[in-house]
C-alpha positions as CSV (number, residue, x, y, z in Angstrom):
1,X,-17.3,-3.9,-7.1
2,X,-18.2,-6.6,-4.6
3,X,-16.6,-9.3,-7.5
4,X,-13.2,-8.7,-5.7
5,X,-14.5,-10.9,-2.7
6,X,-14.1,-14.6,-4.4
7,X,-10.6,-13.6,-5.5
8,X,-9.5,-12.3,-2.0
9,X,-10.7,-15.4,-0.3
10,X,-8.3,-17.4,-2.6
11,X,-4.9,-14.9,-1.6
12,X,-5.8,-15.4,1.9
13,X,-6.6,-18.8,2.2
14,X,-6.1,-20.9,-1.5
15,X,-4.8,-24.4,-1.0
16,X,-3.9,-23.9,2.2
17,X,-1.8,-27.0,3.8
18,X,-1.2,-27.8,7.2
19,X,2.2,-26.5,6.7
20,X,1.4,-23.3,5.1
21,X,-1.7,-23.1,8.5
22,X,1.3,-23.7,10.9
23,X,3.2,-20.7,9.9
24,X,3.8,-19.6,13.4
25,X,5.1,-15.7,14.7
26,X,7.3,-16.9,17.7
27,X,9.8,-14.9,17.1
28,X,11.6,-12.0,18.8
29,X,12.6,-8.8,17.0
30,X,14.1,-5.1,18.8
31,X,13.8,-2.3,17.2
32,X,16.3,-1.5,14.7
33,X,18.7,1.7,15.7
34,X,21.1,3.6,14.0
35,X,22.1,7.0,13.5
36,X,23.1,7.8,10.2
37,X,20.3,6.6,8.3
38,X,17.8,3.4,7.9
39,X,15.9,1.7,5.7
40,X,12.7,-0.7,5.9
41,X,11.1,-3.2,3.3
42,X,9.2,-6.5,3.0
43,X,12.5,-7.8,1.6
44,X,16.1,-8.0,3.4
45,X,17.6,-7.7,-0.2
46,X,15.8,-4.3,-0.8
47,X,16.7,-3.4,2.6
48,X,20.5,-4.1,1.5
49,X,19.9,-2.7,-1.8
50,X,18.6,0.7,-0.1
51,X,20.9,1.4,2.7
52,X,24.3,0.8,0.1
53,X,23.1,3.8,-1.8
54,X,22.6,5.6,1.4
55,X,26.3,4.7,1.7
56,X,27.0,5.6,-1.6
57,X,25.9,9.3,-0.7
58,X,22.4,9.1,-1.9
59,X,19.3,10.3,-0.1
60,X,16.0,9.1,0.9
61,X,14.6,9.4,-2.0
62,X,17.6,7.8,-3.9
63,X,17.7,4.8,-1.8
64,X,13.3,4.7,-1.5
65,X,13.7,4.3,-5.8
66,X,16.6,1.7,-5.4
67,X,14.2,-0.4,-3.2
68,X,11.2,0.1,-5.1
69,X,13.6,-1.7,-8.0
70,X,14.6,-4.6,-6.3
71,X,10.9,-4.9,-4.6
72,X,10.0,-5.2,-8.6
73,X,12.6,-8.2,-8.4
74,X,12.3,-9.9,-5.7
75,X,8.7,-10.0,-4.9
76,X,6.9,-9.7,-8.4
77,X,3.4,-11.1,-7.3
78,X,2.9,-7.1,-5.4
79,X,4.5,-4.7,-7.5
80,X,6.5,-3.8,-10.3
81,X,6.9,-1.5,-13.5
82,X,3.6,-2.6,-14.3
83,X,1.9,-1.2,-11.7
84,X,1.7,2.4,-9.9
85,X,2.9,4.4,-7.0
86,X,2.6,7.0,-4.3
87,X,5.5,8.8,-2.5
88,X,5.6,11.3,0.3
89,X,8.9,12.8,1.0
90,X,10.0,14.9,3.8
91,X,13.0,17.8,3.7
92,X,15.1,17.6,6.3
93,X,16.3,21.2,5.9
94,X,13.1,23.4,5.0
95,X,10.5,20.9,6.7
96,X,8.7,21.2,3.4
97,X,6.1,17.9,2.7
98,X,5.4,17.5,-0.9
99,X,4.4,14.1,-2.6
100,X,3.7,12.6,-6.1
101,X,0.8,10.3,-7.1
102,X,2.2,8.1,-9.4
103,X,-0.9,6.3,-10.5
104,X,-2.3,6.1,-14.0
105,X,-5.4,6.5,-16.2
106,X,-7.8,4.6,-17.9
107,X,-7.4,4.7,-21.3
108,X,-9.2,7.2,-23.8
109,X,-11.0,4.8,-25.5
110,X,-12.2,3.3,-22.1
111,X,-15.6,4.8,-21.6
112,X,-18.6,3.7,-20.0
113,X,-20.9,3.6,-23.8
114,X,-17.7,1.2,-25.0
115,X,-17.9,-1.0,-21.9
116,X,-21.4,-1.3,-22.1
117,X,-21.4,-2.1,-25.6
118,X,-19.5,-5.1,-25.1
119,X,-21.9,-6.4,-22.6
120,X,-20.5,-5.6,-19.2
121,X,-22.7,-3.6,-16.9
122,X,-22.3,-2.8,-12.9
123,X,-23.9,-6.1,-11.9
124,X,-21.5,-7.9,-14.1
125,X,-18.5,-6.3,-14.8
126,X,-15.0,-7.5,-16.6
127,X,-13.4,-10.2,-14.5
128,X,-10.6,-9.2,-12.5
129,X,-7.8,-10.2,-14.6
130,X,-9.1,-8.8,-17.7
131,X,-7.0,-6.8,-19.9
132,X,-9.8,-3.9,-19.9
133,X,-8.7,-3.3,-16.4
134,X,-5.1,-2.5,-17.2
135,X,-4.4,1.3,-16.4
136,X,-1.4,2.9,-17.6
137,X,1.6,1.8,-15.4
138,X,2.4,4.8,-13.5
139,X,5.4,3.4,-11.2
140,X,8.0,4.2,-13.8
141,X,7.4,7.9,-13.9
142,X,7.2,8.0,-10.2
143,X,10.6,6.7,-9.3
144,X,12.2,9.0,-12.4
145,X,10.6,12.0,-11.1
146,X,11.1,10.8,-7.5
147,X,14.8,11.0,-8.4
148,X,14.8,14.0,-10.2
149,X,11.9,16.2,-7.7
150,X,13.8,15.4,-4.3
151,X,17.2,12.9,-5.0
152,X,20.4,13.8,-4.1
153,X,21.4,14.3,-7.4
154,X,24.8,12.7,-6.3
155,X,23.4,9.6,-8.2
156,X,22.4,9.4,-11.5
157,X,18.7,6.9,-11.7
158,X,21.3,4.3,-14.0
159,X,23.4,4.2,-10.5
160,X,20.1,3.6,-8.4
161,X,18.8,0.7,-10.3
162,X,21.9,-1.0,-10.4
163,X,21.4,-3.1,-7.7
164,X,17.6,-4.1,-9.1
165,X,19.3,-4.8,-12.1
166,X,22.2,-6.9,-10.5
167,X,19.6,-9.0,-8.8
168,X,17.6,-9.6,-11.7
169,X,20.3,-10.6,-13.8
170,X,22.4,-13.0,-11.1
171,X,19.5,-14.2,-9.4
172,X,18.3,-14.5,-6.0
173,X,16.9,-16.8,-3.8
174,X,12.9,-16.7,-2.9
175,X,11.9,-15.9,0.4
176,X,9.0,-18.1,2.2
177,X,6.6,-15.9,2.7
178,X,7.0,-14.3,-0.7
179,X,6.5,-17.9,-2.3
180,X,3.2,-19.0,-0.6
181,X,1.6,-15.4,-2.6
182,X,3.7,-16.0,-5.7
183,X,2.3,-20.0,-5.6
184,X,-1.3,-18.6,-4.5
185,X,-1.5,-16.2,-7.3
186,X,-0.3,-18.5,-9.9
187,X,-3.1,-20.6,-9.1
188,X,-5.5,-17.6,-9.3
189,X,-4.5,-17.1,-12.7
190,X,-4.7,-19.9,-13.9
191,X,-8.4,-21.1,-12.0
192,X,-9.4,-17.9,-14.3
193,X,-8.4,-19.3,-17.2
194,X,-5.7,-17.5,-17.7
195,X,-1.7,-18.8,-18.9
196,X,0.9,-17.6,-17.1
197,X,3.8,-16.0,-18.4
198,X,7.1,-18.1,-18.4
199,X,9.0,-15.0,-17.1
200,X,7.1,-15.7,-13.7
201,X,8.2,-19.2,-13.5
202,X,10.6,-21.6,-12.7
203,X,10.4,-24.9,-15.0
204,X,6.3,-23.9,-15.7
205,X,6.0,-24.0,-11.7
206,X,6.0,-20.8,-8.9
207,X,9.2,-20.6,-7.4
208,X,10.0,-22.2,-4.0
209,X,11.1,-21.0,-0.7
210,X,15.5,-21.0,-1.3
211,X,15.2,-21.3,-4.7
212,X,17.4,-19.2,-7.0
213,X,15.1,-17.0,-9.3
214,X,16.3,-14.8,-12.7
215,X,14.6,-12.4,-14.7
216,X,17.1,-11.4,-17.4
217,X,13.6,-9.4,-19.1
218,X,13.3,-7.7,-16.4
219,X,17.0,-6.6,-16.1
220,X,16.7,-5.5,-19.5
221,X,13.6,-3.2,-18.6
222,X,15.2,-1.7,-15.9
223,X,18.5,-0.9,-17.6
224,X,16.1,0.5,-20.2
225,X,14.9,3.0,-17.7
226,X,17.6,3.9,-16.5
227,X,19.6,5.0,-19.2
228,X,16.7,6.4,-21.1
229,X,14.1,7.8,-18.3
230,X,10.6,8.1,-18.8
231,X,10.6,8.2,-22.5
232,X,12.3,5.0,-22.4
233,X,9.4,3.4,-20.8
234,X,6.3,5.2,-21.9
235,X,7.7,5.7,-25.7
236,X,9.6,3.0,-27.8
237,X,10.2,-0.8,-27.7
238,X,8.7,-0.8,-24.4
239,X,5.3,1.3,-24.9
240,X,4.9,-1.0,-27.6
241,X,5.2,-4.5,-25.9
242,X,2.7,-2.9,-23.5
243,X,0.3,-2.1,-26.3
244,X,0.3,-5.3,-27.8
245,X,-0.3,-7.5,-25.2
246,X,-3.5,-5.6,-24.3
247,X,-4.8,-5.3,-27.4
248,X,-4.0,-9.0,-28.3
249,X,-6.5,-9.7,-25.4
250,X,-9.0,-7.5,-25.9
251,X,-7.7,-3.8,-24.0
252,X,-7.8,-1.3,-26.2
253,X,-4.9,1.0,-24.8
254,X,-2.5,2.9,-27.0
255,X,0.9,4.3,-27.6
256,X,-0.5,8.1,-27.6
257,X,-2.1,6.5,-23.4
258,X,1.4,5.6,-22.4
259,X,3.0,9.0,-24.2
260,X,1.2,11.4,-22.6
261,X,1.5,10.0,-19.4
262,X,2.9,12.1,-16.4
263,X,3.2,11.7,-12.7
264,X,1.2,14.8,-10.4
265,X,3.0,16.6,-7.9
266,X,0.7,16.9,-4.8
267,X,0.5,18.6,-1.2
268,X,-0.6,15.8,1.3
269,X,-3.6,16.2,3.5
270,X,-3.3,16.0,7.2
271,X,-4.8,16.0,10.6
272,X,-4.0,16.8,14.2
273,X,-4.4,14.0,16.8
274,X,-2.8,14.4,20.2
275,X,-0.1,17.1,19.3
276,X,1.5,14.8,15.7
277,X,0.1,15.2,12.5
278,X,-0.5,12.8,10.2
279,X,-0.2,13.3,6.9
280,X,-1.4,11.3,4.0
281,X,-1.8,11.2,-0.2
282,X,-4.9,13.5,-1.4
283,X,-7.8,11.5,-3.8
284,X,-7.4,9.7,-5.8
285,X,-5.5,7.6,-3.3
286,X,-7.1,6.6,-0.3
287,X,-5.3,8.4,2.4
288,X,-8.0,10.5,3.3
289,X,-9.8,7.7,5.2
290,X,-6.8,7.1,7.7
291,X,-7.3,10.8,8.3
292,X,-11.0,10.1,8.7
293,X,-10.8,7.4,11.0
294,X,-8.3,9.1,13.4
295,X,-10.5,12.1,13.7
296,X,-13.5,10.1,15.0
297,X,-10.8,8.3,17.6
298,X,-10.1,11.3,19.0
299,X,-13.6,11.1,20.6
300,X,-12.5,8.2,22.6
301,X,-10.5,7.5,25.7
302,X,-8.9,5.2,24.0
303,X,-5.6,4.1,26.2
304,X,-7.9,4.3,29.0
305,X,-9.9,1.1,27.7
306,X,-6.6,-0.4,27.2
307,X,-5.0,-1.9,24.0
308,X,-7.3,-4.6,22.1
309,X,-10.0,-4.8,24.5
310,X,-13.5,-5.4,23.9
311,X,-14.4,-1.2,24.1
312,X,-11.9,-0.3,22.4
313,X,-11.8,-2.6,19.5
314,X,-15.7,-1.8,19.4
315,X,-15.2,1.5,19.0
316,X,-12.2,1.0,16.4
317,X,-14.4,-1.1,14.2
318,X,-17.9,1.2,14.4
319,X,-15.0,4.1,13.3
320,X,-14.0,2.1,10.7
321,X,-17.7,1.4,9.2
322,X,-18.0,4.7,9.3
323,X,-14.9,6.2,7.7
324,X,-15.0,3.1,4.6
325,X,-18.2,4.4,3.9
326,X,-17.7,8.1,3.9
327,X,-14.1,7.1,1.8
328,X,-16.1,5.3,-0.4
329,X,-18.4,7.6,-1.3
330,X,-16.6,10.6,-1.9
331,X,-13.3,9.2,-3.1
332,X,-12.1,9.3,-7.0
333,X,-10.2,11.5,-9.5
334,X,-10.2,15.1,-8.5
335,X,-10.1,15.9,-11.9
336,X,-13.2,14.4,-13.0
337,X,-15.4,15.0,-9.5
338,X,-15.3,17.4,-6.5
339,X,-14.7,16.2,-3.4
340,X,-15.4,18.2,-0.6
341,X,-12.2,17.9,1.7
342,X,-12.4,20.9,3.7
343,X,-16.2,20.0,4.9
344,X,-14.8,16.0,5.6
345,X,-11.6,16.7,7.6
346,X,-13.4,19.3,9.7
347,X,-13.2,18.4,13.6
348,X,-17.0,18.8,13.6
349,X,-17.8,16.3,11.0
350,X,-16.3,13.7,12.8
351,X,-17.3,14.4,16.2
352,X,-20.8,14.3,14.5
353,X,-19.9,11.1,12.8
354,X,-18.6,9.7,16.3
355,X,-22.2,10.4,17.9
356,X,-23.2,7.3,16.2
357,X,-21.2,5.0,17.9
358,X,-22.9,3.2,21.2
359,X,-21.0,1.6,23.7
360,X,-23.6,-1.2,24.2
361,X,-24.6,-2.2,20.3
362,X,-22.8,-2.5,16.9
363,X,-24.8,0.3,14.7
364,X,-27.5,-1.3,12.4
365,X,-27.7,1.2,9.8
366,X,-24.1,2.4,8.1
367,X,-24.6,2.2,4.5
368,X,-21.9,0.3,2.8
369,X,-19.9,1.0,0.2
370,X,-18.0,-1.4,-2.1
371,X,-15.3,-3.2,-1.5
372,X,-11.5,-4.5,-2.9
373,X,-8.2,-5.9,-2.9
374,X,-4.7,-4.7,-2.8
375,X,-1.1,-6.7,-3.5
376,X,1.3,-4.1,-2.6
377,X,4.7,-3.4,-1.0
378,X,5.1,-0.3,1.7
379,X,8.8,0.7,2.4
380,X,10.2,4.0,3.7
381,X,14.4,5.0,3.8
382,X,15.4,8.3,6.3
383,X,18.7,10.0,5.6
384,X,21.3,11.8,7.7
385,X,20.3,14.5,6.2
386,X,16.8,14.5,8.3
387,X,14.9,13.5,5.0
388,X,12.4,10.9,4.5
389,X,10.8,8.5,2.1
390,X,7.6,7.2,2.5
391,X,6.5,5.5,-0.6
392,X,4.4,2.5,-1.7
393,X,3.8,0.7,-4.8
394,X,2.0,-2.0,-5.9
395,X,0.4,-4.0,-9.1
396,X,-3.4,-4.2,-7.4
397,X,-4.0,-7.9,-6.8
398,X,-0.7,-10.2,-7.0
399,X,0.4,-10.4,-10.5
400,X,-2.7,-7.7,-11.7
401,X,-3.8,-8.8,-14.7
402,X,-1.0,-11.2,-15.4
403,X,-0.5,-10.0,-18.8
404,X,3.5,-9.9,-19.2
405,X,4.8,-7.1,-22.5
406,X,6.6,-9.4,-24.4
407,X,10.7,-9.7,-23.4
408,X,10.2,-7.1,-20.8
409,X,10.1,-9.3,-17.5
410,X,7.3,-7.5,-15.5
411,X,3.2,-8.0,-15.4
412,X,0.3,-5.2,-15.7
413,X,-1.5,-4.2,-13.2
414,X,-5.7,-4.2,-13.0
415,X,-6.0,-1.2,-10.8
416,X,-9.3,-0.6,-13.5
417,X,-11.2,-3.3,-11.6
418,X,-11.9,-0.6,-9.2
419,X,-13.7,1.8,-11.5
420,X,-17.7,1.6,-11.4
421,X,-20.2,0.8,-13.7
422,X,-22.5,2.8,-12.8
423,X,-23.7,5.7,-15.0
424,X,-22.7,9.0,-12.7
425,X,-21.1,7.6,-10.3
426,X,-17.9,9.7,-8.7
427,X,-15.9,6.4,-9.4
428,X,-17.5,5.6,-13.1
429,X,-15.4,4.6,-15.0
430,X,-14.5,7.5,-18.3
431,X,-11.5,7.5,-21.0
432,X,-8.3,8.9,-19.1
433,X,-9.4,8.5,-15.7
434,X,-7.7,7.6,-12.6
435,X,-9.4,5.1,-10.5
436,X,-10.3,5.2,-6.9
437,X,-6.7,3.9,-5.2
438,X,-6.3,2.1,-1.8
439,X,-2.2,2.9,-2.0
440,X,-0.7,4.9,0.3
441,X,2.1,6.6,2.7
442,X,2.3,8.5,5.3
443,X,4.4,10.6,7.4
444,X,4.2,11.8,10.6
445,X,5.5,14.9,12.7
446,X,4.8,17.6,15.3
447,X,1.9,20.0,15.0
448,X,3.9,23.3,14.8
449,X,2.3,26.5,14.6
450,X,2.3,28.8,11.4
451,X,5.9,30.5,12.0
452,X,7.2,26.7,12.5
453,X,8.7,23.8,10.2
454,X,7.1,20.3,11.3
455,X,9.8,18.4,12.7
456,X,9.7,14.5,11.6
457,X,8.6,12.0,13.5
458,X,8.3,8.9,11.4
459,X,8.1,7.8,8.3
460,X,5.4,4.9,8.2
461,X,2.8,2.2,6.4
462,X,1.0,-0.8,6.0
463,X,-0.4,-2.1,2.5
464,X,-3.1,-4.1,2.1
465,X,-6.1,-3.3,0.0
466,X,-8.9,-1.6,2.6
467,X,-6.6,-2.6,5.3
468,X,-4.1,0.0,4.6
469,X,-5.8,3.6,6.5
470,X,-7.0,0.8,9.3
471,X,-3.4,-0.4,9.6
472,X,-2.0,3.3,9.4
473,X,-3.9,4.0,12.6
474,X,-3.3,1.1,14.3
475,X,0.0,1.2,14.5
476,X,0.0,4.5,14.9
477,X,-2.0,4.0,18.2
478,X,0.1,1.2,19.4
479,X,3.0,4.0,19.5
480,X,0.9,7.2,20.8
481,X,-1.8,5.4,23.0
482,X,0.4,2.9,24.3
483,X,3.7,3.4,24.2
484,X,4.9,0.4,22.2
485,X,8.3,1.1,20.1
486,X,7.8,0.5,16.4
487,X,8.6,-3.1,16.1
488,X,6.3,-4.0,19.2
489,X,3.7,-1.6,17.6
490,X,4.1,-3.7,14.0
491,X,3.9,-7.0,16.0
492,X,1.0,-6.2,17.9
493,X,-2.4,-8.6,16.9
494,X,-4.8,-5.9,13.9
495,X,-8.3,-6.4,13.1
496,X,-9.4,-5.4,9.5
497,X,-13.0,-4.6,9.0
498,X,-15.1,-5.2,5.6
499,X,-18.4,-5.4,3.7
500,X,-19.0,-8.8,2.5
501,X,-21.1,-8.3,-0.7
502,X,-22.5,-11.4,-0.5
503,X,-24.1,-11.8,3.2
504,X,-25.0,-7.8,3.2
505,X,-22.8,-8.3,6.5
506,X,-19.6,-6.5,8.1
507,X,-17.4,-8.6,9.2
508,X,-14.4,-8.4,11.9
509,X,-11.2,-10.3,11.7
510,X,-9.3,-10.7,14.7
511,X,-5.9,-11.8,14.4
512,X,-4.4,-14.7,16.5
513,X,-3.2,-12.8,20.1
514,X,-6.6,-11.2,20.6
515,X,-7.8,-12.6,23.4
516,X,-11.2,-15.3,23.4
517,X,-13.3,-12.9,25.8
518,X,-12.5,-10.1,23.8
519,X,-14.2,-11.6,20.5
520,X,-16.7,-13.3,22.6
521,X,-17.8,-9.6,23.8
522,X,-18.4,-8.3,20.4
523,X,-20.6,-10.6,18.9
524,X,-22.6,-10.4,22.0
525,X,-22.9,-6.6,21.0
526,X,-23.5,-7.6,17.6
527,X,-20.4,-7.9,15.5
528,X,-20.3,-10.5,13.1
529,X,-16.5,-11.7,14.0
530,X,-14.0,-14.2,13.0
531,X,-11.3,-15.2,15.1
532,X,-8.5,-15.9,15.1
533,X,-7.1,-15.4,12.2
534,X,-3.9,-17.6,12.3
535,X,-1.6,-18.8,9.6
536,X,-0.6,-17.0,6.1
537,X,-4.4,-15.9,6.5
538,X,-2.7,-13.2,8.8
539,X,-1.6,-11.4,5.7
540,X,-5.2,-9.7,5.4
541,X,-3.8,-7.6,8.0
542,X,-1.0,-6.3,6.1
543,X,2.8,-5.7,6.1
544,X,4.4,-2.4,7.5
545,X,7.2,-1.0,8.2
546,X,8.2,2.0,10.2
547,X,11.0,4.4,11.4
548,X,11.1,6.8,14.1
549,X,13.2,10.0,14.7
550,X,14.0,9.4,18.5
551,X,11.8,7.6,21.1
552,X,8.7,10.0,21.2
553,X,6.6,7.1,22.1
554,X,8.2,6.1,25.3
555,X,5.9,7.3,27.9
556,X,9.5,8.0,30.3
557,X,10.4,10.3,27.6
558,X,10.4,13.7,26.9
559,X,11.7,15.5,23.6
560,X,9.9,18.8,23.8
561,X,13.8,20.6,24.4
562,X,15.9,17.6,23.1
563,X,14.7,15.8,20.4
564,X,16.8,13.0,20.0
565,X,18.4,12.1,16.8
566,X,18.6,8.4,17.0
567,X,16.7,6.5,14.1
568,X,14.2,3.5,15.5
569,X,12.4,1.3,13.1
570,X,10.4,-1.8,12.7
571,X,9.4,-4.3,10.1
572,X,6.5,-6.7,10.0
573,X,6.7,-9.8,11.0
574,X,4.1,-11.1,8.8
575,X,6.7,-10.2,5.5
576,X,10.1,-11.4,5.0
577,X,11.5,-8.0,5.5
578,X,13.5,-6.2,7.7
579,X,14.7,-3.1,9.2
580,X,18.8,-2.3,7.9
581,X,20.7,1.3,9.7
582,X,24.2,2.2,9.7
C-alpha cells in the first residue's frame, strides 16, 4: 500500500508556483456564536445552504445532508455521490449516540485469485486510479437513511437537496483554495494517463478561483435522489451509468453490487480522557486510532510541557507511531475479521503501549504499517433542539478514480486502493468487502455515569487521510489542555506523522508557527523532521471544523451547575469554509 506516496506528494506539492507557495494565513477569525443553531463546512455556500434548512425547521441531520449536497457541488475534487460516508448524530432529548457507516464493498467478483490472475500482486498492485479500485458508492444511502434514521421529518430529502440542486444548476463561483486541488488533481489524472471527464471542466481546463462553475449532470443526479431515494441511485438509469463506465475500463462491478447495497447502523466507540468522552466510528473506519492515541496521552503531563514544545510534540509523535501501527494492524471489515476492541481500548493496553516512549530518544523499533491518502470534506450542523451532526464524506483521493457515469455529473471513488494484496491479511482484499477507511467523526461530551445521559459538548473533525485521528486529538487538546476556543484551537500550527515506504523512515511535518528550536530539538533526539511546512503544502494537515455547546474550554469557566447554552464554533483556516449561526 506504500504506492499512495508518489500520488500524495503531487496533492501537496504539484506545480507549485510562487504564488500558490505565498498562500499566507494572516488572517484573524473569532469564534462563531449563536444560539439557535450553527453550522460548519469547508464551503461558505454549504454553510448557507445548511443553516436555511435549519431555518426552514429542519434538524441537524436535515441540514448535515443539505451540506453534504452542495459539498458534492461545490468542491467535487473531495467528495461526492461517488464516494462514501460516515455520520454520528447526537439526540438532544434522550442523549442517545448512534451513527451509520455509509461506506461500500468491493465488488463480488473482486477476489484476490481474480486480481492475481490479471497480474497484480501486493508488490505491484492496480494503480490508484484504476477502475478495479472503485467500491460501491455508499454516500447516497447514507444521506437517505440519515434523513430518514434521525431528520426532522419536517423536510422531505427533495426539500433538502434543493439547494445542492439550485447550485448545480445556476452555478457558482470557485473558491481559491478549492481550485489549487481541483487544478492539482486534474493534473494527477491526466500524468496517469488518464482523460478527464468534461463534466469536471470548464473549456477542457480546471476551473479558476471566481469563476462561475455548472453541473447540470449533477443537478440531474441529485434531483434523481431525491425524488426516488435509494432505489433511485443504486437501481435504474443511474446503477447502470455506474456499471458501464467500470466495466468499459476494466472493473468488473454489477447492477446486483449496487442493488444490494445498504448503509449499517452502528454504536460508536469511545474513551474517557480528563472527564469528556470521545466518541468515534467503529472498524472499518478509522476512528478507533484517535481513541488509541488519546489513551496513551493520558500518560503525559501534557499542558505542563506547554503547547507545541519540543516534549510534548515528542511525545505526540512517538503516540502516534504507536497508535498507526496498532490501527493498521488490526483495522478492516468486522464482518470478514475480528478485531479485538475490548482488549485495544483497555486503559492498561495503552499505559503499556506508553512505556515505550523515552523522553531522551525517538524509539528505533515500532513496526510500520502501510500507509495512504484521503480527499475528503468534514462538516458538523447543531440544532436548537440540542442535536448534532457529525459527519464526513469523501471520494478517497481528489476525484478517486476519475471515472464520471455517463450524464450523471459526479466521479467514483478508489477507496479499493486500500485493500491488500496479500493472501490472509485482515485487510485482503475479498468479493463484497469493505476496505480499511481513514473517514471519520466524532463527537464529544461529559463522562456521565450509568443512570446519566451524556450531555454534548461538541461536535467535531478534521479529514485528511492518516491525518484525520492525529488532527481529532489535536484539536481536541488545544481546547482541553490549553484552553484555546475552537477557532484558536483550528488555527493552531499541526504536525502529521507518516511512514514513508520508500526511505523505511517516519517522518514529522511541522507546520509553519512551530517554532525553529522546537524542530531543531527533535532531530537531535532522532526524528526525521520537515519544517516548516508553509504554503498550500499546509493542507497535509487537514481542514476541520468544530462547534461547542458553551465555553467548557475556558479555563475561567465553570459549567458543572450551569451549562451554558451558547453555540461556539470554528472553521479552518486552511479551507475556504466558514462557521454560519443564527
Amino acid at each position: 500500500q506504500g504506492y499512495f506516496a508518489p500520488y500524495l506528494l503531487i496533492f501537496y506539492g504539484y506545480g507549485e508556483n510562487k504564488m500558490e507557495a505565498d498562500l499566507t494565513f494572516s488572517s484573524r477569525r473569532s469564534p462563531v456564536v449563536s444560539l439557535h443553531g450553527c453550522v460548519a463546512s469547508s464551503q461558505s455556500l454549504a454553510s448557507n445552504i445548511g443553516l436555511d434548512i435549519l431555518k426552514r425547521g429542519g434538524n441537524a441531520a436535515d441540514a448535515a445532508v443539505a451540506i453534504a449536497a452542495a459539498l458534492a457541488v461545490t468542491e467535487p475534487c473531495s467528495t461526492g455521490p461517488g464516494g462514501d460516508a460516515f455520520c454520528l448524530f447526537y439526540n438532544g432529548e434522550t442523549g442517545d449516540i448512534k451513527g451509520i457507516n455509509g461506506s461500500g464493498r468491493s465488488s463480488r467478483a473482486q477476489t484476490l485469485d481474480f486480481i492475481e490472475g490479471l497480474g497484480y500482486t501486493a508488490e505491484a498492485p492496480p494503480l490508484p486510479f484504476d477502475a478495479l479500485n472503485v467500491t460501491v458508492p455508499g454516500a447516497p444511502a447514507c444521506w437517505c437513511d440519515t434523513i430518514q434514521m434521525f431528520g426532522s421529518q419536517k423536510l422531505s430529502l427533495q426539500e433538502v437537496l434543493s439547494g445542492a440542486v439550485e447550485l448545480a444548476e445556476v452555478g457558482f463561483p470557485v473558491a481559491e483554495v478549492t481550485t489549487h486541488h481541483w487544478t492539482n488533481w486534474v493534473a494527477a489524472l491526466r500524468d496517469a494517463g488518464k482523460e478527464v471527464d468534461g463534466n469536471l471542466l470548464i473549456d477542457g481546463h480546471a476551473p479558476k478561483s471566481g469563476q462561475l462553475y455548472k453541473n447540470p449532470a449533477l443537478a440531474q443526479t441529485l434531483k434523481t435522489l431525491g425524488e426516488g431515494g435509494k432505489s433511485a441511485f443504486y437501481k435504474g438509469r443511474v446503477a447502470q451509468a455506474i456499471v458501464d463506465v467500470i466495466r468499459q475500463h476494466g472493473g468488473v462491478m454489477t447492477l446486483d453490487d449496487l442493488s444490494s447495497h445498504d448503509s449499517e447502523v452502528i454504536t460508536p466507540i469511545s474513551t474517557d480522557y480528563k472527564g469528556v468522552r470521545l466518541w468515534e466510528p467503529p472498524p472499518n473506519s478509522q476512528g478507533l486510532a484517535a481513541l488509541l492515541l488519546l489513551n496513551i496521552l493520558e500518560s503525559f503531563p501534557l499542558k505542563a510541557l506547554g503547547h507545541n514544545s519540543s516534549d510534548y510534540i515528542h511525545i505526540l509523535v512517538e503516540a502516534l507511531r504507536l497508535t498507526v501501527t496498532d490501527s493498521l494492524s488490526y483495522l478492516g471489515d468486522p464482518e470478514h475479521v475480528t478485531i479485538p476492541l475490548g482488549t485495544l481500548l483497555d486503559k492498561s493496553y495503552s499505559q503499556k503501549r506508553a512505556q515505550h516512549i523515552s523522553m531522551d530518544r525517538a524509539m528505533a523499533d515500532v513496526e510500520p504499517g502501510p500507509t495512504g491518502g484521503s480527499d475528503t470534506v468534514y462538516f458538523c450542523v447543531l440544532d436548537s433542539h440540542g442535536n448534532a451532526c457529525s459527519f464526513v464524506n469523501s471520494n478517497c483521493m481528489g476525484f478517486g478514480t476519475g471515472l464520471v457515469p455517463k450524464d450523471c455529473g459526479f466521479s467514483l471513488q478508489n477507496r479499493g486502493a486500500f485493500f491488500n494484496l496479500r493472501r490472509n491479511h485482515f485487510n485482503c482484499v475479498a468479493g463484497g468487502k469493505r476496505p480499511y477507511h481513514t473517514i471519520m467523526a466524532a463527537l464529544l461530551t461529559d463522562s456521565p455515569s450509568s443512570s446519566q445521559k451524556p450531555r454534548l459538548l461538541a461536535a467535531l473533525g478534521v479529514m485528511g487521510g492518516l491525518m484525520q485521528p492525529q488532527g481529532h486529538v489535536q484539536v481536541l487538546l488545544n481546547m482541553l489542555e490549553f484552553g484555546m476556543n475552537p477557532q484558536q484551537a483550528l488555527d493552531a500550527p499541526r504536525i502529521y506523522v507518516h511512514y514513508d515506504q520508500k526511505t523505511a523512515q517516519w517522518l514529522v511535518h511541522l507546520e509553519e508557527g512551530v517554532r525553529q528550536e522546537v524542530a531543531e530539538e527533535l532531530i537531535k533526539r532522532g526524528h526525521k523532521v520537515n519544517w516548516p511546512i508553509t504554503g498550500h503544502k499546509r493542507s497535509q494537515f487537514g481542514r476541520g471544523q468544530i462547534i461547542t455547546v458553551g465555553d467548557w474550554w475556558s479555563p475561567s469557566v465553570s459549567q458543572t451547575n450551569h451549562p451554558s447554552k451558547v453555540l461556539w464554533a470554528g472553521s479552518d483556516p486552511r479551507g475556504d469554509g466558514c462557521a454560519q449561526g443564527y
